[in-house]
N, C-alpha and C positions, 0 to 999 in steps of 0.2 A: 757669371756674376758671383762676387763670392758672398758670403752668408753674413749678411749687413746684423738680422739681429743678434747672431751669435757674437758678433765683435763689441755690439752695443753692450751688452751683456755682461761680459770679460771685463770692460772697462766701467763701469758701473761700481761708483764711491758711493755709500749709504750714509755718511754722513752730510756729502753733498747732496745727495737726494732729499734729506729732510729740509736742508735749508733751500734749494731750489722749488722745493711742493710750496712753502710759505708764502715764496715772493710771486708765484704764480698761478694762484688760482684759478679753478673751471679747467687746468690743461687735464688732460688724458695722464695715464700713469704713466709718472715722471723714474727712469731707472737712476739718474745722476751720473752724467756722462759731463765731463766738463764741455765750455763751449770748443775750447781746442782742438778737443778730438775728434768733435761733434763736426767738424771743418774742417780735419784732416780727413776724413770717413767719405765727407761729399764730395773733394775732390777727386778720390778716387772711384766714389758714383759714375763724378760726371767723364772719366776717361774710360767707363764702360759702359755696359748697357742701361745705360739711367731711362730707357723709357719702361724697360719690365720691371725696374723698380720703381719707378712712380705708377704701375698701375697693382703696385702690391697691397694689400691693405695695412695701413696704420696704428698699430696696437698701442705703440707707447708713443709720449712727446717727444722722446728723440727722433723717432722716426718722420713723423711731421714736420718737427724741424729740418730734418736730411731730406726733404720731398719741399718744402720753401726752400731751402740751399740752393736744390739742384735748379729745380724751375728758373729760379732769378739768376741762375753763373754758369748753366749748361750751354755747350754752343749748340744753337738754332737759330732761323729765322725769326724777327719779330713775330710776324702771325702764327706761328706756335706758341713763341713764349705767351702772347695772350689768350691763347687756349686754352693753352693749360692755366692760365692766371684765371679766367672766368673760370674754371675748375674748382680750380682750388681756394679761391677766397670765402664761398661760402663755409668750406670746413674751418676758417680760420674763428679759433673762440679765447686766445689770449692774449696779451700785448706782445708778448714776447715771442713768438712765432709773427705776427706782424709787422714787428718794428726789423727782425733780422729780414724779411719776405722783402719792404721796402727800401731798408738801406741796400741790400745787394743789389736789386733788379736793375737789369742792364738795359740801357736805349741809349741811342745814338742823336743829335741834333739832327732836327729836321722833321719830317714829316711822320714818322715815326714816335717822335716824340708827342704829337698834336695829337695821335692819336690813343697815347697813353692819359695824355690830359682830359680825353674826353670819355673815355675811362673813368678818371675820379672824378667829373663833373656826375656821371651818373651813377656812382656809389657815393657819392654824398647827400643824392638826393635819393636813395633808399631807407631811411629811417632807423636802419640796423643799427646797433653801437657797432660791430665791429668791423663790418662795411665801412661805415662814416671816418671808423680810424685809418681804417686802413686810407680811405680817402689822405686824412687828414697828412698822414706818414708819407705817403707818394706827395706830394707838393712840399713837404720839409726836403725832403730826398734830393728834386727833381723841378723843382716849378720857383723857385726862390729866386727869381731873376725879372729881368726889366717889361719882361714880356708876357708875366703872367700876374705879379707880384698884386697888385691892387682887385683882381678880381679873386686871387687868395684871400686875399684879408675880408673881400666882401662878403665871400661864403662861409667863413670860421668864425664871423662877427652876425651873421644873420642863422644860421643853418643849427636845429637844438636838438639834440637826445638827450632826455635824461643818465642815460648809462654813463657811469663814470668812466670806465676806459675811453670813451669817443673825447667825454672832457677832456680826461689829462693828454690828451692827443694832439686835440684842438691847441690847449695853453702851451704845451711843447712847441708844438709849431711856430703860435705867437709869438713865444719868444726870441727863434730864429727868427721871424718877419722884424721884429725891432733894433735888433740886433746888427741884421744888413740894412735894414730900410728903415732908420725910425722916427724920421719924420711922417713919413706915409703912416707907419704904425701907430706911433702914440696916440691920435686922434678917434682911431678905431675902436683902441681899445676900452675907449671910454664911450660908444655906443650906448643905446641905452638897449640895442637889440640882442647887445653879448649878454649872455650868462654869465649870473654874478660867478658861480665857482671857477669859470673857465678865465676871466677876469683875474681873478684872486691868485689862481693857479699861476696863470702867466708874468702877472707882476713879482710874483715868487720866487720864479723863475729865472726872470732877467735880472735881480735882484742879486742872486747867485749866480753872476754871470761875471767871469774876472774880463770880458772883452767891453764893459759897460760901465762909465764913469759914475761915481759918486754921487755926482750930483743931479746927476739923472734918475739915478735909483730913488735918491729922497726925493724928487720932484712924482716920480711915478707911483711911490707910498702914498703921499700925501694926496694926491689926488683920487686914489683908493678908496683912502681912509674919508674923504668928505662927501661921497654919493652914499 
């Protein structure tokens, strides 16, 4: 295995690093590796020995980023990858090692799949912010379809933490749920059981959304704006 943090290191911009520490806080000490390399590095993790490097320990955010990489894009079986995913979620403490953890994460249709759902069914109902995002991220990821769609929206319109990462996570989501589905959506999101900021957040959202008509946007302000 060759020497992951010495490369991390080598490629290490300081001035990217102060702007990377701002937009990320609570991570671990950040060197400022861009993401490119940061994703050229883990594939060549994952064509080697990526399981002694994921039981290596973590010092910096890039490295925990390179250990989310490998977990969600390494070839193994499902029941490893969620192995190691009950592992490694609880170390997860900022959006940005979650949101790349969930876009990557590989499943196949099928059975497989149901069981990753039932996964973020019960990290949503763990109380964590960053459990609950991650929740939230795997169903933007993975669950946006005919089959799950409406009991998404049931759990991101009822389910609260106060922590703002779980929020902007939650209204992320929302806005893809309207976006594909927005008839089903818009009704939701005027719950009275959604959280105002996640509310607020989401209409913001879709709002800046160039795949969403004008007139939808001032209908979804306005309706906002009157609770």
């Amino acid at each position: 295995m060759f020497d992951v943090k010495k490369e991390l290191k080598e490629q290490a911009d300081p001035a990217y690093r102060e702007f990377h520490t701002g937009i990320v806080p609570g991570a671990a000490e950040i060197l400022g590796v861009r993401a490119p390399a940061v994703r050229e590095i883990s594939k060549r993790i994952c064509k080697d020995d990526w399981r002694s490097f994921l039981k290596e320990p973590a010092e910096f955010y890039e490295e925990r980023t390179l250990k989310a990489l490998v977990i969600a894009n390494a070839k193994m079986s499902f029941d490893e990858r969620m192995e190691l995913t009950r592992e490694f979620v609880p170390q997860i403490d900022n959006w940005a090692i979650c949101d790349v953890f969930c876009g990557d994460w590989k499943v196949k249709e099928g059975p497989d799949k149901e069981k990753l759902w039932d996964y973020c069914l019960e990290l949503i109902e763990s109380d964590e912010e960053f459990k609950m995002r991650v929740s939230a991220v795997m169903m933007l990821a993975h669950f946006l379809d005919d089959a799950h769609i409406d009991i998404v929206l049931d759990l991101l319109t009822t389910k609260y933490n106060p922590g703002y990462y779980y929020k902007m996570g939650a209204a992320w989501t929302l806005s893809y749920c309207y976006i594909k589905y927005p008839e089903r959506t818009e009704p939701m999101l005027f719950r009275d059981t959604l959280d105002k900021e996640i509310r607020n957040k989401a209409v913001q959202k879709i709002s800046d959304s160039f795949r969403v008509g004008k007139e939808d946007k001032e209908r979804l302000k306005a309706k906002k704006k009157a609770l």
